[in-house]
C-alpha positions as CSV (number, residue, x, y, z in Angstrom):
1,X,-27.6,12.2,16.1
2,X,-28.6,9.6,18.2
3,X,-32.6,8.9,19.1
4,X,-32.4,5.8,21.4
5,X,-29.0,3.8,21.9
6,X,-29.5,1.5,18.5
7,X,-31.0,4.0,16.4
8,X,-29.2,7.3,14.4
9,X,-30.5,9.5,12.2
10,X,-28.7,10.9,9.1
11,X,-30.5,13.9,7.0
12,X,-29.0,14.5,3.7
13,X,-32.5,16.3,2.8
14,X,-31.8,18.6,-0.5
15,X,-32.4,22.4,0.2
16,X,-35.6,24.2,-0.1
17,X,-33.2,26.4,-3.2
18,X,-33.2,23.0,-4.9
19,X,-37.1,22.0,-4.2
20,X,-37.8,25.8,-6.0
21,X,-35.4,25.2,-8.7
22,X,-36.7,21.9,-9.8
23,X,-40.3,23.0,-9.5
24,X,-39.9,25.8,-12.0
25,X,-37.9,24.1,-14.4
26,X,-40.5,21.4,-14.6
27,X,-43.5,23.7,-15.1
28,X,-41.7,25.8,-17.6
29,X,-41.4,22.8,-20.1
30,X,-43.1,22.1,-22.6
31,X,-45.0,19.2,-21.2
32,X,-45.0,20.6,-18.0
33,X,-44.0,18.0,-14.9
34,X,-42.9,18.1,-11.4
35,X,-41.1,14.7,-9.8
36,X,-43.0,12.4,-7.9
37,X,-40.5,12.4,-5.3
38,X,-42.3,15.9,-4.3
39,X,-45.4,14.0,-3.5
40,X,-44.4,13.0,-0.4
41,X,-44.5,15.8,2.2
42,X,-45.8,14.4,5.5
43,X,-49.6,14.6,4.3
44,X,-48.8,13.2,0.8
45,X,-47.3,10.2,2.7
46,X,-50.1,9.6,4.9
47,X,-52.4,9.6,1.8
48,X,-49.8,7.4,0.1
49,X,-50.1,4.9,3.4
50,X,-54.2,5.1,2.9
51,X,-53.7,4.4,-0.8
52,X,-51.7,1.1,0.4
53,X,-55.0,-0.3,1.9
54,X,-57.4,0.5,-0.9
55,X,-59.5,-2.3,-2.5
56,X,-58.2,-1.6,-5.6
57,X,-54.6,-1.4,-4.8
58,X,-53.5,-4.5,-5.3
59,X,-49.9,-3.3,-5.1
60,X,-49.2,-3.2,-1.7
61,X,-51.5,-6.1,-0.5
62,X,-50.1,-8.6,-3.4
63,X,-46.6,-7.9,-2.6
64,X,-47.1,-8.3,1.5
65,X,-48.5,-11.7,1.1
66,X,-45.5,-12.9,-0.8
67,X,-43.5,-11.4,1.6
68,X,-45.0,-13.6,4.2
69,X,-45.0,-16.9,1.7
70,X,-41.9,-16.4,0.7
71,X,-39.9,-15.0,3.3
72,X,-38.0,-18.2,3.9
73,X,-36.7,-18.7,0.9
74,X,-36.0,-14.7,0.9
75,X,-33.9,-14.9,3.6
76,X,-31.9,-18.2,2.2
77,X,-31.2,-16.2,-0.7
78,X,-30.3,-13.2,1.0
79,X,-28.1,-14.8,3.5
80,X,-26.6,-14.4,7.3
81,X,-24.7,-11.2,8.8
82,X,-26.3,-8.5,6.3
83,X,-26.4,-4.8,6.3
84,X,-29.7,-4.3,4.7
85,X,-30.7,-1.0,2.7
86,X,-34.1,-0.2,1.8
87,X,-34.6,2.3,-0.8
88,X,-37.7,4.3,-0.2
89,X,-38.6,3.1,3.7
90,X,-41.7,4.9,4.1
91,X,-43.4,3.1,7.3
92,X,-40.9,0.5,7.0
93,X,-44.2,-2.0,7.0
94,X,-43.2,-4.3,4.5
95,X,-39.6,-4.7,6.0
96,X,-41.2,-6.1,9.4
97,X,-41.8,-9.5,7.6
98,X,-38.2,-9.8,6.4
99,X,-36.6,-8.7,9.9
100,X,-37.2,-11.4,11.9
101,X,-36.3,-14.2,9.3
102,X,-32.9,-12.3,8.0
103,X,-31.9,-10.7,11.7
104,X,-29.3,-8.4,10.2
105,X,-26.8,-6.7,12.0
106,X,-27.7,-3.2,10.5
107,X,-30.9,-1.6,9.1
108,X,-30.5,1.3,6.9
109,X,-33.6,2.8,5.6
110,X,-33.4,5.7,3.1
111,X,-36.2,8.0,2.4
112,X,-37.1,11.5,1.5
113,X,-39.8,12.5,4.2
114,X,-37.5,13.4,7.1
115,X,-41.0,13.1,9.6
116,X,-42.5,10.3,8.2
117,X,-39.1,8.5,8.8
118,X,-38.4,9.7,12.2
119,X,-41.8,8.6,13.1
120,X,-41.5,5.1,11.1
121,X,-38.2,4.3,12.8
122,X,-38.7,4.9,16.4
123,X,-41.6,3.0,16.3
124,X,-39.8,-0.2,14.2
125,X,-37.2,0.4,17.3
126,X,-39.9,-0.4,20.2
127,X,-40.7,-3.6,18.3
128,X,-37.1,-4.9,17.3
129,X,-35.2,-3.7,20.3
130,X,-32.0,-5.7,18.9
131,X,-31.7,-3.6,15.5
132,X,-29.1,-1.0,14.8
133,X,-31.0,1.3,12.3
134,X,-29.3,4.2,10.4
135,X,-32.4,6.3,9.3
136,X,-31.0,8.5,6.0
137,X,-32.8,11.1,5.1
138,X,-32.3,11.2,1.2
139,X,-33.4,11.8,-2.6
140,X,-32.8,8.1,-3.2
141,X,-33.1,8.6,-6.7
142,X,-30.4,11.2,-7.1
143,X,-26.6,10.7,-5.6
144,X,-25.6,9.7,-2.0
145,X,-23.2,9.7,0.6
146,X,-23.3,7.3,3.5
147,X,-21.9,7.9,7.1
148,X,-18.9,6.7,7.5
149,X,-19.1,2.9,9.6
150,X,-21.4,1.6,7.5
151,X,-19.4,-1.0,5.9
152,X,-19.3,-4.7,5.7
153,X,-19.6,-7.6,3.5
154,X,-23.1,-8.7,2.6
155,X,-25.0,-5.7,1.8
156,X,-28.2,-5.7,0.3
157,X,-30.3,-3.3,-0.7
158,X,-34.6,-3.5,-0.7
159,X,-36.8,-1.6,-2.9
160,X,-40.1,-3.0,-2.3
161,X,-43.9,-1.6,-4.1
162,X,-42.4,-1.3,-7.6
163,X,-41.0,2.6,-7.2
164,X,-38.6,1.5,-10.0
165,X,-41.7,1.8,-12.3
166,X,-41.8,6.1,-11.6
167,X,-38.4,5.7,-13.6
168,X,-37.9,5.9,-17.2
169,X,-35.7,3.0,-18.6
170,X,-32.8,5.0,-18.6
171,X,-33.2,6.0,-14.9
172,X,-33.5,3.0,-13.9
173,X,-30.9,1.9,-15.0
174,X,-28.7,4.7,-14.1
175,X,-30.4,3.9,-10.2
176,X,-30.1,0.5,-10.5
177,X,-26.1,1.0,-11.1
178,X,-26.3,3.2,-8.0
179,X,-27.3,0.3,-6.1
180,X,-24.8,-2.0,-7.4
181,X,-21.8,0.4,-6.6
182,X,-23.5,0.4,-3.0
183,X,-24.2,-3.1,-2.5
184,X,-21.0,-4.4,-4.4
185,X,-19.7,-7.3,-6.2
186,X,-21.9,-10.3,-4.8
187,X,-24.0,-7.9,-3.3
188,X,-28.1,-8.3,-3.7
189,X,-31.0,-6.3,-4.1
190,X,-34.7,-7.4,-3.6
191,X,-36.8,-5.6,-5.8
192,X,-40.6,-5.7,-6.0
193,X,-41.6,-5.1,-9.8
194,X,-45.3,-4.6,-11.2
195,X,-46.2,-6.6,-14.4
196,X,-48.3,-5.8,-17.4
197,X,-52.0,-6.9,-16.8
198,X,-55.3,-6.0,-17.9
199,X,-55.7,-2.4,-18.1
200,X,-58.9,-2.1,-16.3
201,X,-57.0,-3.8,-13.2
202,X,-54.0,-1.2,-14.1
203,X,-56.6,1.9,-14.3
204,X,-58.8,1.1,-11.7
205,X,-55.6,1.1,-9.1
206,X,-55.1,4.9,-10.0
207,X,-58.3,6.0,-10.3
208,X,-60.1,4.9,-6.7
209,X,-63.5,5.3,-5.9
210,X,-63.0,6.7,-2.6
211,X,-60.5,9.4,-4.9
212,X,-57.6,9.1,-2.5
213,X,-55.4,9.0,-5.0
214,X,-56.9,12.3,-6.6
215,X,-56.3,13.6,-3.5
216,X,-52.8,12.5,-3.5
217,X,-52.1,13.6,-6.9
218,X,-53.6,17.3,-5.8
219,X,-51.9,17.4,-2.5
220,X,-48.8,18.7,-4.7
221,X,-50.5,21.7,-5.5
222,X,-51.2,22.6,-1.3
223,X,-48.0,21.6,-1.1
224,X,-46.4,24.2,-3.9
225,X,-49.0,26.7,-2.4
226,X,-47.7,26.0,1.2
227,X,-43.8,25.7,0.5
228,X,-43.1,28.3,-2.3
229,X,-46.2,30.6,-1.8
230,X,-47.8,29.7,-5.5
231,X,-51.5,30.3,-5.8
232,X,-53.1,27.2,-7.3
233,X,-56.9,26.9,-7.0
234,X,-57.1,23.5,-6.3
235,X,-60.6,22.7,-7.4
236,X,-59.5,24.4,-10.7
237,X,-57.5,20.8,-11.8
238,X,-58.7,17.3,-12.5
239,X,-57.1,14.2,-11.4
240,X,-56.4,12.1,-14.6
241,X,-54.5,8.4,-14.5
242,X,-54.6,6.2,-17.7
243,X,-52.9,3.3,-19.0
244,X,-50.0,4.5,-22.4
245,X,-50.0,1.1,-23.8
246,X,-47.2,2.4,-26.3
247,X,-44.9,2.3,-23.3
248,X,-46.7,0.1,-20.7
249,X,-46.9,2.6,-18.2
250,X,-50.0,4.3,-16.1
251,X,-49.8,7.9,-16.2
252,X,-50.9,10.5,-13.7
253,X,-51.4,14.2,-14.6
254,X,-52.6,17.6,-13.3
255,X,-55.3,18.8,-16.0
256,X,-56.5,22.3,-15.8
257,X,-60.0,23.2,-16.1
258,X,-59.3,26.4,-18.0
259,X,-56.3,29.0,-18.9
260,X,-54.8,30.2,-15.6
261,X,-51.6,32.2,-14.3
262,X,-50.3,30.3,-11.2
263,X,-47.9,33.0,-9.1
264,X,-45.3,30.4,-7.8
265,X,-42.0,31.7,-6.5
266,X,-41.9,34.9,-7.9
267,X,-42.2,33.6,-11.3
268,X,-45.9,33.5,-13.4
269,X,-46.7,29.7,-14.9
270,X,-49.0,30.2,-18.2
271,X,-51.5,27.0,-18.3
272,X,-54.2,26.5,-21.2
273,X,-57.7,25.0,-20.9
274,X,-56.7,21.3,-20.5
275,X,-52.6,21.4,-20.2
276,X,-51.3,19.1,-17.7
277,X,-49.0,18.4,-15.2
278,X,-47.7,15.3,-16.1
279,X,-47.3,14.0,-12.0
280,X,-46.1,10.6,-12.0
281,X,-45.4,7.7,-14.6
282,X,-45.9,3.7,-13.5
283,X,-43.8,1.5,-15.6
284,X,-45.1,-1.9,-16.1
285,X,-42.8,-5.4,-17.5
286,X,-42.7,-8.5,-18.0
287,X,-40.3,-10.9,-15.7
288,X,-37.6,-11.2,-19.0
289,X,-38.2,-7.1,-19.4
290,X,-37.0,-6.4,-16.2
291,X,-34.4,-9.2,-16.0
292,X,-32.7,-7.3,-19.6
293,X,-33.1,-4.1,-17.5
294,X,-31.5,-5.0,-14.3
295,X,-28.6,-7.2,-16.7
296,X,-28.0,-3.3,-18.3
297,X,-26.9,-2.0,-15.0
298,X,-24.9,-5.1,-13.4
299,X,-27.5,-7.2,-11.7
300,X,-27.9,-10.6,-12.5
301,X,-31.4,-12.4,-12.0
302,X,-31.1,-15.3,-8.8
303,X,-34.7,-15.8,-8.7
304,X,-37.9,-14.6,-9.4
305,X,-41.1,-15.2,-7.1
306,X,-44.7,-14.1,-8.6
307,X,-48.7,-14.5,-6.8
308,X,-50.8,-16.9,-8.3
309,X,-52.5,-14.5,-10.4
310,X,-49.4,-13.0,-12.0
311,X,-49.9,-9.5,-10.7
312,X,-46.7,-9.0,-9.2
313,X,-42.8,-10.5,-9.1
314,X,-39.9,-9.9,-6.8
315,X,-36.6,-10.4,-8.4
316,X,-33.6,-11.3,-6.3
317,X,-30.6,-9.8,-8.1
318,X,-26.7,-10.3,-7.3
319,X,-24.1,-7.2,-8.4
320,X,-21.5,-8.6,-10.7
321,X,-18.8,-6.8,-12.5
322,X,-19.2,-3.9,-10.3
């Protein structure tokens, strides 16, 4: 459907049968889970934006100023005439300082909170009048159609604010060959990619003093209660993020402050005094880590940029071998 002449909007949301199916499988394992995909209902992504500004998120900020310090040399990489994907749009902020130095023909952001989108891309539109957007509204992480039209030669795909770290190794991979069947042979992907650091830096990013990220992590519990009628007491689970330095990777759980029956779709959900939800999982590498991860699924390194302080990398990658 058409919004304004250059912009069209695509939904390929999954079904709410889906949402319910995945929920109860994960809270009937044994370490009980639900994807972080499902954090980002249109109040989950407006915490996620105020989590972006944080003083201790040095995430966002970090990988913004290289966008702006780099973007040059970015767009020599990327090339001329591109049809540009970014994985995971959410206010499409960070793609505003690549826009203007790559001008490609066709933007096509993907991302899983149909409102949050809309809202993201009409308001992109206003300020870059000249772009054709395709808005998709998809599970980026599972499998993917495209509208038909959207072909051409030098397509490259964006995944900024290291999302590839929510991914075990084996997802990644498995996304990161996704992306090279989409982009193509010769095709690129810009990837942002958080590095190991000192844990207090690490732990302090997930556990803000202002607790927005507790609220974040609970908002999935109003969510379950809103969506499939469960019955969680929020105030009756702690917010807990820690560094697992057995597999570099911040960890974000749900703990309960007792033993609890949840109602949740029909179905009753057993929890103990102190079982978690395990929420989310932040991966963290090194610059040759990630290169013999993104080698696994086709993409060869082109170049690497990093901050002075070593916090952060974006890799430019070409598919080969596709």
């Amino acid at each position: 459907m058409t919004n304004l002449p250059l912009i069209h909007f695509h939904d390929f949301h999954p079904a709410l049968s889906d949402f319910r199916a995945d929920i109860l499988a994960g809270l009937k394992a044994e370490q009980k889970f639900i994807s972080p995909k499902y954090f980002y209902d249109p109040q989950g992504s407006m915490l996620f934006d105020r989590i972006c500004e944080l003083p201790e998120y040095y995430l966002t900020r970090t990988e913004i100023a290289m966008l702006m310090q780099c973007g040059d040399q970015i767009a020599a990489s990327i090339g001329s005439d591109t049809i540009l994907f970014e994985l995971g749009s959410g206010s499409s902020t960070k793609i505003r300082l690549l826009l203007d130095a790559i001008r490609p023909k066709c933007y096509i952001p993907m991302d899983i909170s149909k409102n949050h989108l809309f809202q993201s891309v009409n308001l992109l539109a206003k300020d870059y009048p000249w772009l054709e957007i395709h808005a998709i509204c998809v599970d980026y992480a599972g499998s993917w159609n495209l509208p038909p039209g959207l072909r051409g030669k030098n397509r490259i795909a964006f995944f900024p604010g290291s999302s590839i770290g929510n991914l075990s190794s084996e997802e990644a991979v498995s996304l990161l060959r996704r992306v090279a069947r989409l982009v193509g042979n010769d095709g690129g992907l810009l990837i942002g990619v958080d590095l190991i650091k000192d844990i207090g830096v690490l732990e302090a990013a997930y556990n803000d003093q202002q607790k927005v990220t507790e609220a974040f992590n609970k908002n999935l519990l109003l969510r379950l209660n809103r969506e499939l009628g469960a019955s969680f007491q929020v105030d009756r689970f702690q917010h807990r993020a820690f560094y697992n330095r057995d597999l570099d990777r911040i960890e974000m759980h749900l703990a309960s402050e007792g033993e609890q029956v949840i109602s949740i779709a029909g179905e009753l959900i057993h929890f103990k005094a102190g079982e978690t939800i395990h929420t989310e999982n932040s991966h963290k590498y090194s610059i040759a880590g990630f290169q013999r991860l993104a080698l696994r699924a086709g993409f060869h390194p082109v170049k690497v940029w990093t901050d002075p302080d070593d916090l952060f990398s974006i890799h430019f990658l070409q598919a080969q071998g596709v």
